[in-house]
N, C-alpha and C positions, 0 to 999 in steps of 0.2 A: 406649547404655544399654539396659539392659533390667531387668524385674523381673522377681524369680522367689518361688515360695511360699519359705518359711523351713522350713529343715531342721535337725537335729541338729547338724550339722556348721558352723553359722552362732551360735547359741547364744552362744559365748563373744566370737562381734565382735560382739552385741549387746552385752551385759554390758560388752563392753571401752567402747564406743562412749559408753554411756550410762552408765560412771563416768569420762569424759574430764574434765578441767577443765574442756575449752572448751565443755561440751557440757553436762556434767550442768548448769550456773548456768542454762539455759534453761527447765529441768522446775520445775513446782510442785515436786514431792519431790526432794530433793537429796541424800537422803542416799546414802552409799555403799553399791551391794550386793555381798554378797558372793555367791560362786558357790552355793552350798546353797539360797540363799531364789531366787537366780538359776533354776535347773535347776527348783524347784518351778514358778514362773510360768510359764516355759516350757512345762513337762510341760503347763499348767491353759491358754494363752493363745497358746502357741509357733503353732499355727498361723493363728491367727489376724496375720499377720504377715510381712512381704515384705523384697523385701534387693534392693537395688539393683546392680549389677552394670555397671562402668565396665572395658572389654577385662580379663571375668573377676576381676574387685577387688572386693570388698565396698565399696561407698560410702556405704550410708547405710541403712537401714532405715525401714519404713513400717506401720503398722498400726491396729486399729480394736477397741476394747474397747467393747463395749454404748455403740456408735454416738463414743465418743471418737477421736479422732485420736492417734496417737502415731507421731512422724519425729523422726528424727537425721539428719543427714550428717556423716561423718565431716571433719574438718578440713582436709585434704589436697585435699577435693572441696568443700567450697565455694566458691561464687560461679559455679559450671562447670554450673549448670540442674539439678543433682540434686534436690532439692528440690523443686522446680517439677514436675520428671516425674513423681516421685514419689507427689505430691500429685494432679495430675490421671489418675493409674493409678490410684489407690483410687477414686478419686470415681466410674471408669467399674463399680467392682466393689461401691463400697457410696455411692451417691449420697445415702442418707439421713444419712451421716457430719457430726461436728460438732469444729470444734477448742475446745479452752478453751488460752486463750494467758493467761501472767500479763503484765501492760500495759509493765512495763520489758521485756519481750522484745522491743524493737524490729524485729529480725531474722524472727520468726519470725509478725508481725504482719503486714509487708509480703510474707512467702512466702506468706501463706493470701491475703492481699489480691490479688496478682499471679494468683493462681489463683481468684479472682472468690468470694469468701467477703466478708459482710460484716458488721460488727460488728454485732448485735443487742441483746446484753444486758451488766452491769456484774454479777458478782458480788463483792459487797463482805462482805470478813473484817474480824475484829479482831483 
């Protein structure tokens, strides 16, 4: 496994990744994007953003918006430590970083816990 910065060429297995079924139910925002509004974030965010690389595969992505966390793994590569690498490759790059997890993410609670993050705060909506 390795990460590498996010390129032009990475773009649309983001996009794909993060309107997956199994993927997008994880994010606070769910909604679907389209490629237009996709390509602008990109343009504004794209490097701030990393892509995991399992022998040359895109596996999963990683990134950090005004200290948020933002990770996918692609389907195919869960449960295989992507994640996990992931996670502690940002952390050597931006160690001030913070995740906001919504609480039924089960999944994604134990991958930031696994990687020594600990629940501090409840933000409660209505």
């Amino acid at each position: 496994m390795i990460l590498v910065e996010n390129e032009e060429k990475y773009f649309e297995f983001i996009r794909e990744l993060r309107n997956h079924s199994q993927v997008k139910e994880g994010f606070i925002q769910q909604r679907h994007i389209p490629l237009c509004k996709h390509l602008k974030f990109m343009e504004k965010y794209g490097n701030l953003y990393y892509i995991c690389l399992v022998q040359n595969n895109p596996a999963g992505f990683v990134g950090q918006i005004n200290g948020d966390i933002r990770v996918a793994v692609h389907p195919d590569f869960q449960g295989q430590g992507v994640g996990t690498f992931m996670i502690n490759e940002l952390m050597k790059l931006h160690p001030e970083a913070a995740a906001r997890v919504k609480l039924e993410n089960e999944a994604s609670i134990k991958l930031f816990e696994r990687c020594g993050f600990k629940k501090k705060y409840y933000i409660l909506e209505r």
